[in-house]
MIDREN-973727 format. One record per residue (C-alpha): residue number from 1; residue in three letters; x negated, y, z negated. Coordinates in steps of 0.5 Angstrom, whole numbers. Example, Ala and Ser with C-alpha at 12.3 -4.5 7.8 and 13.67 -1.06 7.14 Angstrom:
<rodos>
RODO   n res    px    py    pz
RODO   1 ALA   -25    -9   -16
RODO   2 SER   -27    -2   -14
</rodos>
This chain:
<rodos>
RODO   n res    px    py    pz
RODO   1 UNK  -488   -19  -307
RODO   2 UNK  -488   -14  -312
RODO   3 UNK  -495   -11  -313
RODO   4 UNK  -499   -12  -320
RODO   5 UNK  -497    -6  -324
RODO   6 UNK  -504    -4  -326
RODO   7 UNK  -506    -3  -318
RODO   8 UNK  -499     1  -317
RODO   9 UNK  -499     5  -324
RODO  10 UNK  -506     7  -321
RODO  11 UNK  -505     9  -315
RODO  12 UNK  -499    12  -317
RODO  13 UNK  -502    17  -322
RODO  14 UNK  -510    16  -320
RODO  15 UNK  -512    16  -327
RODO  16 UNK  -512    12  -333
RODO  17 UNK  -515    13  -340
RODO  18 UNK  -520     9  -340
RODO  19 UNK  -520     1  -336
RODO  20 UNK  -527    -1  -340
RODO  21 UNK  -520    -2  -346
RODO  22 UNK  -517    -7  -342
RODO  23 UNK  -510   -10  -344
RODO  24 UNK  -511    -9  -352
RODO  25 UNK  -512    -1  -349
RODO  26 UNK  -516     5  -354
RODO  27 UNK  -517     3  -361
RODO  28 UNK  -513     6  -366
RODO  29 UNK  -514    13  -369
RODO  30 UNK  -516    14  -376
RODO  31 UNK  -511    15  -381
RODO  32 UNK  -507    20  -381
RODO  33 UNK  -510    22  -375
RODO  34 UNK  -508    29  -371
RODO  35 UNK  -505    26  -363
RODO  36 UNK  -507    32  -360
RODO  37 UNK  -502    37  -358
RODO  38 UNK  -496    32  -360
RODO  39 UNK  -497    32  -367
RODO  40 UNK  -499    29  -373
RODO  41 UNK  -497    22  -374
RODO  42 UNK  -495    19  -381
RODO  43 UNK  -501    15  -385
RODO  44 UNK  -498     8  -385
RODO  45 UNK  -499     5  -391
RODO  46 UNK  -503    -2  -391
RODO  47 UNK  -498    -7  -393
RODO  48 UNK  -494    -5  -387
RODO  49 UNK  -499    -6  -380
RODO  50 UNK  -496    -9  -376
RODO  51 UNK  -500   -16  -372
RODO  52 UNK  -502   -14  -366
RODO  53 UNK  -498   -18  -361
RODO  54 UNK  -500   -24  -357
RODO  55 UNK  -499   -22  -350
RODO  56 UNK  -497   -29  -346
RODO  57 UNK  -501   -30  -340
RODO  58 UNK  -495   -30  -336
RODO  59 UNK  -494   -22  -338
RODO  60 UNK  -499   -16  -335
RODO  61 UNK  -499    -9  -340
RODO  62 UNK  -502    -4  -338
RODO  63 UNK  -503     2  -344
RODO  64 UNK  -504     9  -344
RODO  65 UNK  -501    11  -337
RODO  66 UNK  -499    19  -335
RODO  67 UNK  -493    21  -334
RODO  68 UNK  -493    27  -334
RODO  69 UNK  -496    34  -337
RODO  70 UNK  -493    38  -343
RODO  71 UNK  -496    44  -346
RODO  72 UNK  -499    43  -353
RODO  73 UNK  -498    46  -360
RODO  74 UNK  -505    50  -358
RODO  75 UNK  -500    52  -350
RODO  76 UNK  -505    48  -348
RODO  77 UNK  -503    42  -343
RODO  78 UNK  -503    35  -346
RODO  79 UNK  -502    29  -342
RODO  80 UNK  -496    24  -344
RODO  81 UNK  -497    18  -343
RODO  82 UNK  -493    11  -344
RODO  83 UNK  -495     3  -344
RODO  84 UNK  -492    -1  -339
RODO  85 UNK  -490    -8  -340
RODO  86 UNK  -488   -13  -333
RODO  87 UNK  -488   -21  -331
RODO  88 UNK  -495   -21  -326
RODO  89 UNK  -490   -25  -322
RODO  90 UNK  -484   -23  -319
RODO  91 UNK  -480   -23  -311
RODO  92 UNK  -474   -18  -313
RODO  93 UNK  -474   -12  -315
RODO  94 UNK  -474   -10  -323
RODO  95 UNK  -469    -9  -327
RODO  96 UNK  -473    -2  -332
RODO  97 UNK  -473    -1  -339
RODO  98 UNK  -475     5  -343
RODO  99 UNK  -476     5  -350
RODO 100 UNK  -477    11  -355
RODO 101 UNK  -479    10  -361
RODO 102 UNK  -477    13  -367
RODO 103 UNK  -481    17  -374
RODO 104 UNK  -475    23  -376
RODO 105 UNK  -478    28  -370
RODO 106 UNK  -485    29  -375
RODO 107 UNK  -488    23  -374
RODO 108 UNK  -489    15  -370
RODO 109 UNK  -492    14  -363
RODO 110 UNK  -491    10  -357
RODO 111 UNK  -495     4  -360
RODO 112 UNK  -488     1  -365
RODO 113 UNK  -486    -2  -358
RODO 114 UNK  -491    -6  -356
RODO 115 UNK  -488   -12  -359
RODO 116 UNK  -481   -10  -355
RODO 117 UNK  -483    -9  -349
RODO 118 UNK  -487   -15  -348
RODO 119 UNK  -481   -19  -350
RODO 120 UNK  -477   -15  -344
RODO 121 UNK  -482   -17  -340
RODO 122 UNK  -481   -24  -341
RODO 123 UNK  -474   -24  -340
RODO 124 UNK  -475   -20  -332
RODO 125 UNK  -476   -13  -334
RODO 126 UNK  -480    -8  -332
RODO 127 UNK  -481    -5  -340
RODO 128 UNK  -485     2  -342
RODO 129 UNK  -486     6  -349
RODO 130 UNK  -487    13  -349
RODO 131 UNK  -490    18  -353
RODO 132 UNK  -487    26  -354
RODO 133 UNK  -488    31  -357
RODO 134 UNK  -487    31  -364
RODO 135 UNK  -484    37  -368
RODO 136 UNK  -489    40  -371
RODO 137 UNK  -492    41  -365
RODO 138 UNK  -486    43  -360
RODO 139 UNK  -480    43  -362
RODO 140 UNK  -473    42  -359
RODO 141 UNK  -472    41  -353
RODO 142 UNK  -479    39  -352
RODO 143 UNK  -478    31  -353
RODO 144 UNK  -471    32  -348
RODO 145 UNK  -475    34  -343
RODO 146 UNK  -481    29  -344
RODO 147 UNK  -476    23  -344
RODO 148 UNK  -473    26  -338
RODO 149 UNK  -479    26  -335
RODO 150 UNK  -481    19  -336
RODO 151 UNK  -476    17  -334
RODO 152 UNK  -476    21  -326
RODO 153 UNK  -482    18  -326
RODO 154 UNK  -480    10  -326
RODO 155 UNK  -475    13  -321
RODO 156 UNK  -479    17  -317
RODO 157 UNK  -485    11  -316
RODO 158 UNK  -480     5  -316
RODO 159 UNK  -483     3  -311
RODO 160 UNK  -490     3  -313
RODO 161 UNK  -487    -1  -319
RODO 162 UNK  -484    -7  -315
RODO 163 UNK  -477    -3  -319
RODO 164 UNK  -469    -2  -317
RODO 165 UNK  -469     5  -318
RODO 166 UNK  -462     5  -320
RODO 167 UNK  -462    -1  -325
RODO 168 UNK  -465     3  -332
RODO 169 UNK  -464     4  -338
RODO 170 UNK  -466     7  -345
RODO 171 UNK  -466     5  -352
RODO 172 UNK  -470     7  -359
RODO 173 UNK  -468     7  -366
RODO 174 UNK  -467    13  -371
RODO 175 UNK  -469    19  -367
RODO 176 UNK  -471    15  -362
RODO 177 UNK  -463    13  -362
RODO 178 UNK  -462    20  -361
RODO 179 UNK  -466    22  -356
RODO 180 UNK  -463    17  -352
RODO 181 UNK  -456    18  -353
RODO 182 UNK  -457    25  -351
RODO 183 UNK  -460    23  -345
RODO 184 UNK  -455    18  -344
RODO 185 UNK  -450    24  -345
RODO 186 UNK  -454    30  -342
RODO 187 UNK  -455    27  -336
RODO 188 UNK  -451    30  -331
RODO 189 UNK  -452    36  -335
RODO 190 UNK  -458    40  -332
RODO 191 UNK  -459    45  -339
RODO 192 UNK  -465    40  -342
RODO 193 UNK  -467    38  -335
RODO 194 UNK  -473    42  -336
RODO 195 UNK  -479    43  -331
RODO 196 UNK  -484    37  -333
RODO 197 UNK  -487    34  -327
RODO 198 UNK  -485    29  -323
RODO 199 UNK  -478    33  -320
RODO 200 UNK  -474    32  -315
RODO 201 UNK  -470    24  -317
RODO 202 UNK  -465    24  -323
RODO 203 UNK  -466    23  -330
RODO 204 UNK  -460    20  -330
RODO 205 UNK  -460    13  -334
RODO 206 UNK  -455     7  -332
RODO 207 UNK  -454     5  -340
RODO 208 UNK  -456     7  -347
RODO 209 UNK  -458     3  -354
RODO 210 UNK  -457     8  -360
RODO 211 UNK  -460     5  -366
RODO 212 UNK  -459    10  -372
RODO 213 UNK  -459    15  -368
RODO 214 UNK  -455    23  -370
RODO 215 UNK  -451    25  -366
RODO 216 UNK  -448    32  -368
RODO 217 UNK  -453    36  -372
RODO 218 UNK  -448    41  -373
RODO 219 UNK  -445    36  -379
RODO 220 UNK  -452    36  -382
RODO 221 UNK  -451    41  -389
RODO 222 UNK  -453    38  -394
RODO 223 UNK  -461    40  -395
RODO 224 UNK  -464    34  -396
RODO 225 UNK  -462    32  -389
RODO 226 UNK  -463    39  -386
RODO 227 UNK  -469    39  -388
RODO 228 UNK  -472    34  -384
RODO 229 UNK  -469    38  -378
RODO 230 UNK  -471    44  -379
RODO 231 UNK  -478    42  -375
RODO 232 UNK  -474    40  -369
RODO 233 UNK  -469    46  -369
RODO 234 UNK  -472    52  -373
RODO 235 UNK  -472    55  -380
RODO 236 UNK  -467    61  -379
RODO 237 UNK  -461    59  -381
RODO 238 UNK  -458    62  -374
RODO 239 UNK  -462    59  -370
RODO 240 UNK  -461    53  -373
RODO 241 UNK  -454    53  -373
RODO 242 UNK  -454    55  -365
RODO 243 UNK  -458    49  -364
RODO 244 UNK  -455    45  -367
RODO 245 UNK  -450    44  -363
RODO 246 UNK  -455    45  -356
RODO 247 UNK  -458    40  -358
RODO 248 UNK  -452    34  -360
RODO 249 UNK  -451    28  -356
RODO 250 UNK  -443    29  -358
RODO 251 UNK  -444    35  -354
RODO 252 UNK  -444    33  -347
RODO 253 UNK  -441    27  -347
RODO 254 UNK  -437    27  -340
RODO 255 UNK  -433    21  -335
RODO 256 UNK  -439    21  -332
RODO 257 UNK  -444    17  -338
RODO 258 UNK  -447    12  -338
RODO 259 UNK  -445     5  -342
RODO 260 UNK  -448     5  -349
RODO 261 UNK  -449     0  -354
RODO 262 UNK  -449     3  -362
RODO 263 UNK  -452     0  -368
RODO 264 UNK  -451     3  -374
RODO 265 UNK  -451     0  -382
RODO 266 UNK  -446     2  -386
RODO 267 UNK  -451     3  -392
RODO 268 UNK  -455     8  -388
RODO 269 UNK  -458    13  -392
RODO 270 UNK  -461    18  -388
RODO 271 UNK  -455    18  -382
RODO 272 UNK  -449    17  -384
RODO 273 UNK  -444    11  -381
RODO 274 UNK  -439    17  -380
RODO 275 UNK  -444    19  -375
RODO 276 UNK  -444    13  -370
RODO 277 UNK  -436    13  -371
RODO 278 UNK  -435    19  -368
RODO 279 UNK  -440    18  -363
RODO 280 UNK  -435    11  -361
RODO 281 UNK  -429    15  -361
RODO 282 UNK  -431    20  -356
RODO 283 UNK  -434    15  -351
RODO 284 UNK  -429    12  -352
RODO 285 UNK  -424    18  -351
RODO 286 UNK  -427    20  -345
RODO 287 UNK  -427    13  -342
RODO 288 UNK  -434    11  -342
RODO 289 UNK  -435     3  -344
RODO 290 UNK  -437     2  -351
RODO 291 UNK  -439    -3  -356
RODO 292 UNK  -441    -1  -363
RODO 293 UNK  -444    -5  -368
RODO 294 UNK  -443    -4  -376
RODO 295 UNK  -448    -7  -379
RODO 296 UNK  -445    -9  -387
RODO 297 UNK  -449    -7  -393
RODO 298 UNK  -455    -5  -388
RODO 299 UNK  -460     2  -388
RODO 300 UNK  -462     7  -383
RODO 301 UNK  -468     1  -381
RODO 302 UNK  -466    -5  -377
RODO 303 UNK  -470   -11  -377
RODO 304 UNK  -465   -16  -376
RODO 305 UNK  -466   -22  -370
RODO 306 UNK  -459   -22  -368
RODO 307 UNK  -459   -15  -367
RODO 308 UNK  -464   -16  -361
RODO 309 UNK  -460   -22  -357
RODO 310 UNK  -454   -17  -357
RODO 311 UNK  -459   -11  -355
RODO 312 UNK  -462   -16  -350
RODO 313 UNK  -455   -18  -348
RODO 314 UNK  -452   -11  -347
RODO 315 UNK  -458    -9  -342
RODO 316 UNK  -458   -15  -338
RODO 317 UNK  -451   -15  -336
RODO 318 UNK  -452    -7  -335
RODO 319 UNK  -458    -9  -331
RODO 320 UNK  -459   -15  -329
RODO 321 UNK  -465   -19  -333
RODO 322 UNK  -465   -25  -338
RODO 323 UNK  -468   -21  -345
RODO 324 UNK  -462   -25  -349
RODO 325 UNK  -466   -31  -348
RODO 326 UNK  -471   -29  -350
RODO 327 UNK  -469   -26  -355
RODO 328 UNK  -466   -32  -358
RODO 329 UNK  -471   -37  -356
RODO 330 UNK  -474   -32  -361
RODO 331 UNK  -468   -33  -367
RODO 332 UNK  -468   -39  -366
RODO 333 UNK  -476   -41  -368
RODO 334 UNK  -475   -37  -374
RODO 335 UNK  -475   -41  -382
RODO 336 UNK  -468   -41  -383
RODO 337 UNK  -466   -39  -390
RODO 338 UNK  -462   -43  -394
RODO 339 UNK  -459   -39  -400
RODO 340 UNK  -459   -32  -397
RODO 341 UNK  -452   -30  -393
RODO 342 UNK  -453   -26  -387
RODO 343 UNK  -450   -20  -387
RODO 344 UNK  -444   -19  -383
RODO 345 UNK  -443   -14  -377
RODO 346 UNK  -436   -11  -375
RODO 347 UNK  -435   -11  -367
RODO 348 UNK  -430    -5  -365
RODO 349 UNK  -428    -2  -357
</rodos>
């Protein structure tokens, strides 16, 4: 029998922010707040606040759990921290899923992904979401190195956590999408490693979902793009094109990868589709498995149901768990539209 992933979570890192919290974890921080040494994250505006989700009986979500510690934007040490979403029940070890959220390297928090991880967790994963580092508070590699860390912790505590080590994947949108890719890619690399606890086990993920992720900075000229980036990869012209490529997902690509699943509009306004083409043809040259989605007339946000049951259909099959399902259950419950066509999606190898 698989141990409660409260229990397990406490023993496994001896500390939690606050139990009194319980499952709907901390209040949220006022606007505009400062998370300290991880960065400012975005005022949300107040047509856009998302429910808050109900969490099924059958569902155990534990918040704010350390994954690791980080030097802040002070240098002081931080605490990194993920939420983490599992059945209550379960005789066979589960399948893991990390989602990584997005905000253009400045903004967002771990809190985008409740409602994913909670769905994950219905269809028989383990599934977390992870804070990082944001920008203006380190910049690159700094996020590389904490989504590495979250990951070797799953893998180093697999046992506490009633998981297969070797059964987990990753996923998230915009720059989220990126810093999954480049996990995915750089995982035989140990260049962005990094020297975050735990240590010892691999970084190394079984499959990728990129959803309107970059993937070769060094593409990225214009200003208004360049703009965004130069938090993330510096203001000075030389170093930033240095880093531009360090810090690209195209530039690790190796037979080694893992699988990947990308998803991207064919209207994207802030990462070009020609992104997500390229990144398609150099898996697929170094033999990697591949499925890319273009998703006609759609921007850089997704919010399309169907996309999840394919993403819930990729990270089963790779991993053995039953999100599809729930995913569609999901779609199917949905008011269907009677005059307003779904936008079509092209499938490539």
């Amino acid at each position: 029998m698989r141990y409660s992933i409260t229990a397990a979570l406490i023993v496994t890192v001896g500390w939690m922010a606050n139990p009194a919290w319980g499952q709907n974890g901390p209040p949220d921080p006022p606007d505009n707040a400062m998370k300290p040494g991880l960065g400012r994250r975005p005022r949300p505006q107040r047509d856009e606040a998302p429910p808050q989700p109900k969490i099924p009986d059958s569902i155990e979500l534990v918040r704010d759990v350390v994954y690791s510690r980080a030097p802040g934007a002070d240098g002081q040490m931080i605490e990194l921290k993920l939420d983490a979403a599992s059945p209550k029940q379960s005789d066979q070890k589960l399948p893991a899923v990390i989602f990584v959220h997005g905000g253009g390297f400045r903004g967002g928090s771990k809190d985008a992904g409740i409602p994913l991880v909670i769905a994950f967790a219905q269809g028989g994963y383990l599934a977390v979401t992870i804070d990082y580092r944001l920008a203006g508070a380190a910049g690159f590699p700094a996020a590389v190195h904490d989504c590495k860390a979250a990951v070797r912790f799953l893998r180093a505590n697999a046992k506490e956590l009633g998981i297969d080590p070797w059964r987990i994947g990753i996923v998230g949108p915009s720059a989220g999408g990126y810093l999954s890719a480049l996990i995915g890619t750089s995982g035989n690399d140990g260049a962005l490693e990094g020297e975050l606890e735990p240590s010892g086990v691999s970084s190394t993920v079984q499959c990728v979902v990129d959803i309107s992720g970059p993937i070769d900075f060094t593409r990225f000229e214009d200003g208004v793009r360049r703009e965004y980036l130069t938090l993330w990869l510096g203001d000075d012209l030389q170093a930033y094109k240095r880093r531009a490529k360090e810090a690209s997902p195209l530039t690790y690509i190796d037979d080694a990868d893992p699988p990947f699943l990308l998803i991207h509009g064919t209207a994207d306004e802030i990462v070009p589709l020609e992104q997500a083409q390229l990144f398609n043809a150099a898996l697929i040259a170094a033999g990697i498995e591949t499925e890319y989605l273009a998703v006609e007339g759609a921007g850089h946000a997704l919010r399309k149901p169907e996309l999840l049951v394919r993403m819930g259909a990729f990270f089963d099959r790779h991993l053995g768990g039953r999100a599809a399902a729930v995913f569609r259950k999901r779609l199917d419950q949905q008011p269907k539209p009677t005059d307003a066509p779904t936008p079509a999606m092209k499938r490539d190898r």
